[in-house]
C-alpha positions in Angstrom: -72.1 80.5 30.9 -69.9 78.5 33.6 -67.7 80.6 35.3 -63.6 79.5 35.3 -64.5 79.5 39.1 -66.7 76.7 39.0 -64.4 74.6 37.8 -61.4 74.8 41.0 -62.9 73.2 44.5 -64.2 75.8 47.2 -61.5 73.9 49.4 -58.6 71.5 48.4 -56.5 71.8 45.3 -55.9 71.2 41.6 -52.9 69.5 40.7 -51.1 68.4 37.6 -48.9 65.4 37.2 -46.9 66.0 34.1 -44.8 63.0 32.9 -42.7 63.0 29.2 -43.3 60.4 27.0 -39.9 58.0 26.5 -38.0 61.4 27.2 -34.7 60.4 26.0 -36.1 59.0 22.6 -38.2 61.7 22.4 -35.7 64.2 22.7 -33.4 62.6 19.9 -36.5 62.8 17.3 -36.9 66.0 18.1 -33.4 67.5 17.5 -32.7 65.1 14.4 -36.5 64.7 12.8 -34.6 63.5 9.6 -33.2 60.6 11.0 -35.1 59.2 13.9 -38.5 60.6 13.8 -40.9 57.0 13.8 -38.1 54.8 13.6 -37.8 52.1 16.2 -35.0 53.7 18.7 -33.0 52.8 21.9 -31.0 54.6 24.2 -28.6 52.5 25.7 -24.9 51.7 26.9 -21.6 50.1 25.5 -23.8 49.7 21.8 -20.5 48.7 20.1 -20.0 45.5 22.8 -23.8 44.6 22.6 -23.4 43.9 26.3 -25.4 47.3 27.5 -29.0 47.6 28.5 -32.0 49.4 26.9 -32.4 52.4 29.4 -35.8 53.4 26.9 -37.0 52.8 23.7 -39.5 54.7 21.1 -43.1 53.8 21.4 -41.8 52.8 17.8 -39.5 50.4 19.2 -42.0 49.1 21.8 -44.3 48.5 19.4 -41.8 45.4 18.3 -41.5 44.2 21.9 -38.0 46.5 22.8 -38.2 47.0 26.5 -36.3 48.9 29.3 -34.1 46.4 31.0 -33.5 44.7 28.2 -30.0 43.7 26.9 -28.9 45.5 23.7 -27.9 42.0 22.3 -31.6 40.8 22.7 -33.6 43.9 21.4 -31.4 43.2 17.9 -32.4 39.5 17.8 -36.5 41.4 18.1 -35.6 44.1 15.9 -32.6 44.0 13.4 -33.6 47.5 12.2 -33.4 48.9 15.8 -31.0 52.6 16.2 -29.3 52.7 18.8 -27.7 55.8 20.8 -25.4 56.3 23.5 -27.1 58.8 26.6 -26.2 62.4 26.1 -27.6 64.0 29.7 -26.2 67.2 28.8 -28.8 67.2 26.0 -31.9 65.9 28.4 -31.0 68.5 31.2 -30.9 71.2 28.7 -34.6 70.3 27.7 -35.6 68.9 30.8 -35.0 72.7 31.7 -37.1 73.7 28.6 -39.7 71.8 29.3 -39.6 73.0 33.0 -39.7 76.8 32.6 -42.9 76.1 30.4 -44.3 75.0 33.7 -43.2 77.5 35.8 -45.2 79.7 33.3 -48.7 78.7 35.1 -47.7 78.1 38.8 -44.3 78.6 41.0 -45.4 75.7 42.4 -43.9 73.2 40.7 -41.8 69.9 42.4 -39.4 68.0 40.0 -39.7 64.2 40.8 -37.3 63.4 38.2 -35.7 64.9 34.9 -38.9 64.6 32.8 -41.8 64.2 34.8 -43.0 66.8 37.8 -46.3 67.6 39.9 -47.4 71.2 39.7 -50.3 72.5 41.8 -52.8 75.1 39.8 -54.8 75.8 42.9 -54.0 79.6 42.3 -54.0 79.7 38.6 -57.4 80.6 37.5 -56.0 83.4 35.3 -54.8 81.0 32.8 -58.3 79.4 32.6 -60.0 76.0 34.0 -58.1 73.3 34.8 -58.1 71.4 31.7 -57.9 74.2 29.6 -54.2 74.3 31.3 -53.2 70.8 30.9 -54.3 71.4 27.0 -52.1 74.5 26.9 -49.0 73.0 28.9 -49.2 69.6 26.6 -49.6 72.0 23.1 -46.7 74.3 24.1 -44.3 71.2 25.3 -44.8 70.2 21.8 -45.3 73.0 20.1 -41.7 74.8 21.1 -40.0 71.2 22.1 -41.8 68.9 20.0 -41.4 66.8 22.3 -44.8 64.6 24.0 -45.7 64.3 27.4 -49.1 62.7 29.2 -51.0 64.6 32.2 -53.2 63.9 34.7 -55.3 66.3 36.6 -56.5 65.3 40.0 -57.6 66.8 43.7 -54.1 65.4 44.6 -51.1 64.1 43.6 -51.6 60.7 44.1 -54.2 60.5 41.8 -52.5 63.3 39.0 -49.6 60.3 39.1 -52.4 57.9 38.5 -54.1 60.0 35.7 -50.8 60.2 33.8 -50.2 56.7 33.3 -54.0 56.2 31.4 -53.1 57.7 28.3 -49.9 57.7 26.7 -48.6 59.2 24.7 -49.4 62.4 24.7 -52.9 61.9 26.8 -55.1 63.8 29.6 -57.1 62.5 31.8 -59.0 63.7 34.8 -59.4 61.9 38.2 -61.2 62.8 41.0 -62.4 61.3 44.6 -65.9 59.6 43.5 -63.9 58.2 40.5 -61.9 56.0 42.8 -64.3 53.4 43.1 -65.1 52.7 39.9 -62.0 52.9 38.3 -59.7 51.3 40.8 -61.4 49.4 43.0 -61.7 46.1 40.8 -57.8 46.4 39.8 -55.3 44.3 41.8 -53.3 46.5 44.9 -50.4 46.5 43.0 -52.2 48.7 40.4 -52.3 51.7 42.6 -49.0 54.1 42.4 -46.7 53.2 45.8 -47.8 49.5 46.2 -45.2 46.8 45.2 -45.0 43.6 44.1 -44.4 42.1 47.9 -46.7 44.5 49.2 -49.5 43.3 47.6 -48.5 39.7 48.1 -48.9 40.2 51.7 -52.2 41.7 51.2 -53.0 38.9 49.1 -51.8 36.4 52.0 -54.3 38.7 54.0 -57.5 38.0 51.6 -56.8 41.2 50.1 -57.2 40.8 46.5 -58.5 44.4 45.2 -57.9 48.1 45.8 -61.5 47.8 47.0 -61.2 45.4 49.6 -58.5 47.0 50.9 -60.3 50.7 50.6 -62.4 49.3 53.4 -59.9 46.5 55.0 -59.8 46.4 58.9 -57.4 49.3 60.3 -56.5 46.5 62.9 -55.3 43.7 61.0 -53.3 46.5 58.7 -51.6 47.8 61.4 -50.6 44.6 62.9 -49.1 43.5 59.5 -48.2 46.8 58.2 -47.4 49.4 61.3 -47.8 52.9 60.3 -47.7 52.1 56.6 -51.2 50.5 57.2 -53.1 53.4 57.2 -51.0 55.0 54.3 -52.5 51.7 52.2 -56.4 52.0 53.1 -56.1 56.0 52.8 -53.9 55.6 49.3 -56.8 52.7 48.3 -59.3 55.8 48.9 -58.1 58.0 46.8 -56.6 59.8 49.6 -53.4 61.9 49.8 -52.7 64.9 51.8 -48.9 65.8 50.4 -48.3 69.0 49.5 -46.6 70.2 46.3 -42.8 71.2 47.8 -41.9 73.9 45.5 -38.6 73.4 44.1 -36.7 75.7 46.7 -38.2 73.2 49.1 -37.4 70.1 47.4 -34.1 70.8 46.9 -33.1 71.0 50.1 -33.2 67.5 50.4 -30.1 65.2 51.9 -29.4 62.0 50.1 -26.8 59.8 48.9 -27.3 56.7 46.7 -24.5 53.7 46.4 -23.7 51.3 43.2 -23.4 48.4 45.2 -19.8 46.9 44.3 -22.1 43.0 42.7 -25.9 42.3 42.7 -26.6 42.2 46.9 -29.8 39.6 47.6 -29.4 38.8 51.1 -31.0 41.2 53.4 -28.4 41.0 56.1 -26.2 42.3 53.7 -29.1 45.2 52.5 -30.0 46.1 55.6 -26.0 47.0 56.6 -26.1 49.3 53.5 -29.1 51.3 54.4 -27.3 51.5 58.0 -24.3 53.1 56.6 -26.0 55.4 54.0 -28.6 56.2 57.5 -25.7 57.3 59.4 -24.0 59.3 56.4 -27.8 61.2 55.6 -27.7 61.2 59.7 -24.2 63.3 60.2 -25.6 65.5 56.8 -28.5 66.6 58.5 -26.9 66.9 61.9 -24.4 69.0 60.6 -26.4 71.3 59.2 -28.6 71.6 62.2 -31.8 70.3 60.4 -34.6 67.5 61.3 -36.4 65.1 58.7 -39.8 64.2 58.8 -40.0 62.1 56.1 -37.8 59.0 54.8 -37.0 58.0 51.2 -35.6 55.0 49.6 -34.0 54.3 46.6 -33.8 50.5 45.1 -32.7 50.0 41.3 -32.1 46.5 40.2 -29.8 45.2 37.3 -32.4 46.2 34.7 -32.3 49.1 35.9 -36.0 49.2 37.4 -35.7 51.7 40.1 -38.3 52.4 42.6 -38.6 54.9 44.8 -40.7 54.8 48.7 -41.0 57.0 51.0 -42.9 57.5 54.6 -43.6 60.4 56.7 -43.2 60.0 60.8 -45.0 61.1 63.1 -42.1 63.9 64.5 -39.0 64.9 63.0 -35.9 63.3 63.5 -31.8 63.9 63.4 -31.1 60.5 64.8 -30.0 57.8 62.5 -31.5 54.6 64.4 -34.6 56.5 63.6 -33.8 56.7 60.0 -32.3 53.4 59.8 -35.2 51.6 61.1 -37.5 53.6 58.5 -35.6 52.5 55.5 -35.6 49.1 56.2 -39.1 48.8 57.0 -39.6 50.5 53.6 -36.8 48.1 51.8 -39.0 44.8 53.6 -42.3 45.7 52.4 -41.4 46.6 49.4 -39.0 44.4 48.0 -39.2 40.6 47.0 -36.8 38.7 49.7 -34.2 37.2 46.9 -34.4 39.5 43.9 -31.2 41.2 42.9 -30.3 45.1 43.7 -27.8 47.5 42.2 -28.5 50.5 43.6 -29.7 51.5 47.4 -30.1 55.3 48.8 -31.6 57.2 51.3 -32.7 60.7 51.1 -34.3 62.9 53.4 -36.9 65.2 52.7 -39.5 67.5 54.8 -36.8 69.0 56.3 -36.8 71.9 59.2 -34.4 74.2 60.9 -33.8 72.2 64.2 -34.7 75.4 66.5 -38.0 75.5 64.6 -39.2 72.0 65.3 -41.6 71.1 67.8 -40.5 67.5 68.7 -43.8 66.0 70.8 -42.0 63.8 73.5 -44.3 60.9 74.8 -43.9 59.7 78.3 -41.6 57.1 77.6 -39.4 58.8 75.2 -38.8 62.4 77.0 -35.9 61.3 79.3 -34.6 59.8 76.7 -33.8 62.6 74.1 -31.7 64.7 75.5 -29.0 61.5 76.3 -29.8 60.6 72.7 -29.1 64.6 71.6 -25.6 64.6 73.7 -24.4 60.9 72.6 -24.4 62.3 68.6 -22.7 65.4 70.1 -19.9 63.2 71.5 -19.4 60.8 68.0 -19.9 63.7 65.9 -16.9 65.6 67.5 -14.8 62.7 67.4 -15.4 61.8 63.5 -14.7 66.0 62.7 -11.6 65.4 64.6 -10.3 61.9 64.1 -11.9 60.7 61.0 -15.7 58.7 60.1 -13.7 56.0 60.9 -13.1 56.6 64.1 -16.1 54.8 65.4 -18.5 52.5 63.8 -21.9 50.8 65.2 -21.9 46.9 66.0 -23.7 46.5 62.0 -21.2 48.2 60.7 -18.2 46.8 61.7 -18.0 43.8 59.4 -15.4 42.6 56.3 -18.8 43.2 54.0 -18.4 44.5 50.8 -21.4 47.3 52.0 -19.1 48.5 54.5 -16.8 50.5 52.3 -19.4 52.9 51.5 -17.7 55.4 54.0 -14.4 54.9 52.6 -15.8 56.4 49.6 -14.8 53.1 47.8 -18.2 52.1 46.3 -19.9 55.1 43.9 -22.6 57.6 45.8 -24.2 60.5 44.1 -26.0 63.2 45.9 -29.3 62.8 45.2 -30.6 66.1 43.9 -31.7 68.0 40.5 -28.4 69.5 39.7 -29.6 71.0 36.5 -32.4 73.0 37.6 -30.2 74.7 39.7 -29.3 77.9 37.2 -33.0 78.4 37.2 -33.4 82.3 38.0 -36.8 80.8 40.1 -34.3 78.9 42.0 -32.0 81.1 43.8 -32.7 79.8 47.7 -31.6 76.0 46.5 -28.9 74.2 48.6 -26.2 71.9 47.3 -25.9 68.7 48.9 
């Protein structure tokens, strides 16, 4: 008999990706069975104007051809028949909660990516038997006490778990590991794989790039010309590879972002780029002021469908500076967003954060004299904003009549970006509100 042993790696990790199945739909069913259970169904805004957007649909629904993004007034022309219901958040945090102390069950180690999908690591959880025994247990609880389906993926990382999630829907497993890569990825386009976008793999197209498999083995040279450090990220990503750990929720939490509704549909980058350089130098001042560094940058794009991706890139050192975090974020924003299409939404948050007397910053020759004169100028415009106002002085990019620009006068919407609802959780006591 096969010990439970045999099945976790003498070294590396087991971890779970664990994504709900058209959540908000999902959760409807499941508090009114009677009424929407099967039925074609939409969450979405202003139903009575038939001017709002499907924010997600039943797999009922999208069965017919009823899509996210979709405007309510179209998805009735498809589907006559189609329910629609306003969003009740107070109703998905409460089971997003639900659904998240059921994980918390098997691991502590458990990072919230959104309100319905999260990575948990297992490594350590050999009393609750094998891996997949796990996964089976997690999925028949989640619908046994929520009713309520969600789709896992079990994987050596959590590249691939995220991967493994999206095979089977809904309500699926499926296992991944490392010598699977090549056969099931490598003939699939670049923009198959989880973090590549749609101009990201156009460029590696431009590059006679074609497949995840020519770029598993694509020359580190000609990647890093076209791609700086993100160039390695691709070929190890393309290789199954990916060394992040799973941030517990205390961790992850103690992220600083802030997001902006952009005040109409930006598409020029000029006008982009000056938004990510005032939302860098609002995360900037956040972090500053709470005498942390960052180590890795995330961005936030969401279009007027309401497609919203998310990239992110760890640096080499941390970093309070917010030329530093600027620069990041737009290299992000450039190679991974189509020059011309629409956004809504921008943010910036800033994760892998450290106590600034903890972090070893490794100076290189040229940059050593540099960062204490780079420590004391913040010290100088930070005292003057606390006394005079954020006003008080603004960079060359930002001084501008742009719409963008009135981000710091708090005229355009920004939302901390954090998981506000977990926060009551009795595992969750060392969080920090942003």
């Amino acid at each position: 008999m096969v010990s439970v042993e045999h099945h976790y790696p003498k070294q590396g990790r087991v971890i779970l990706h664990i994504d709900m199945n058209a959540f908000y739909c999902s959760v409807h069913e499941a508090v009114e069975p009677d009424l929407y259970k099967g039925k074609p169904l939409a969450v979405a805004g202003s139903v009575e104007l038939r001017r709002g957007i499907i924010v997600t649909s039943s797999y009922a629904a999208r069965k017919l051809g009823i899509k996210t993004g979709m405007q309510v007034r179209q998805a009735l022309k498809i589907c006559p028949d189609l329910i629609l219901i306003r969003p009740d958040f107070d109703l998905y945090r409460n089971f997003s909660r639900r659904f998240m102390q059921i994980v918390y069950g098997y691991s502590p180690l458990v990072e919230s990516m959104s309100i319905d999908e999260c990575f948990v690591d297992i490594t350590g959880s050999k009393q609750f038997g094998t891996p997949l025994e796990i996964a089976n247990s997690i999925q028949k609880r989640i619908m046994t006490e929520l009713q309520l389906p969600c789709s896992i993926g079990v994987a050596p990382n959590k590249l691939l778990a995220k991967m493994g999630s999206d095979m089977k829907k809904p309500n699926g497993i499926t296992v991944l590991r490392l010598r699977d890569v090549p056969t099931v990825f490598w003939d699939k386009p670049c923009n198959y794989l989880y973090g590549i976008g749609k101009k990201t793999a156009e460029k590696l197209t431009r590059l006679g790039i074609h497949t995840l498999g020519q770029l598993a083995v694509g020359d580190d040279t000609i990647l890093s010309k076209h791609f700086g450090v993100l160039g390695a990220h691709l070929k190890r990503s393309a290789n199954g590879i990916d060394t992040s750990p799973v941030n517990p929720e205390q961790e992850q939490s103690k992220s600083i972002g802030h997001t902006t509704t952009l005040p109409r549909d930006y598409t020029d980058r000029v006008e982009i780029h000056r938004v990510l350089l005032n939302l860098a130098d609002q995360v900037a001042r956040r972090l500053r002021r709470q005498e942390l560094m960052t180590s890795t940058i995330q961005i936030t794009i969401r279009d007027p469908e309401m497609r919203t991706i998310t990239r992110s890139l760890t640096l080499p050192t941390p970093t309070e500076h917010m030329d530093d975090i600027y620069r990041t974020s737009c290299q992000l924003y450039d190679h991974q967003w189509e020059d011309g299409n629409p956004v809504r939404l921008l943010g910036i948050t800033l994760q892998s954060l450290i106590a600034k007397e903890e972090s070893y910053v490794q100076l290189d020759l040229f940059d050593y004299e540099k960062q204490p004169r780079r420590e004391n100028l913040n010290k100088v415009m930070d005292g003057l904003r606390d006394k005079f106002g954020e006003g008080v002085i603004l960079t060359a990019g930002m001084m501008s009549d742009d719409p963008s620009s009135l981000i710091r006068n708090h005229k355009v919407r920004g939302t901390s970006l954090q998981m506000d609802h977990l926060r009551n959780n009795p595992l969750h006591k060392n969080q920090e509100s942003e």
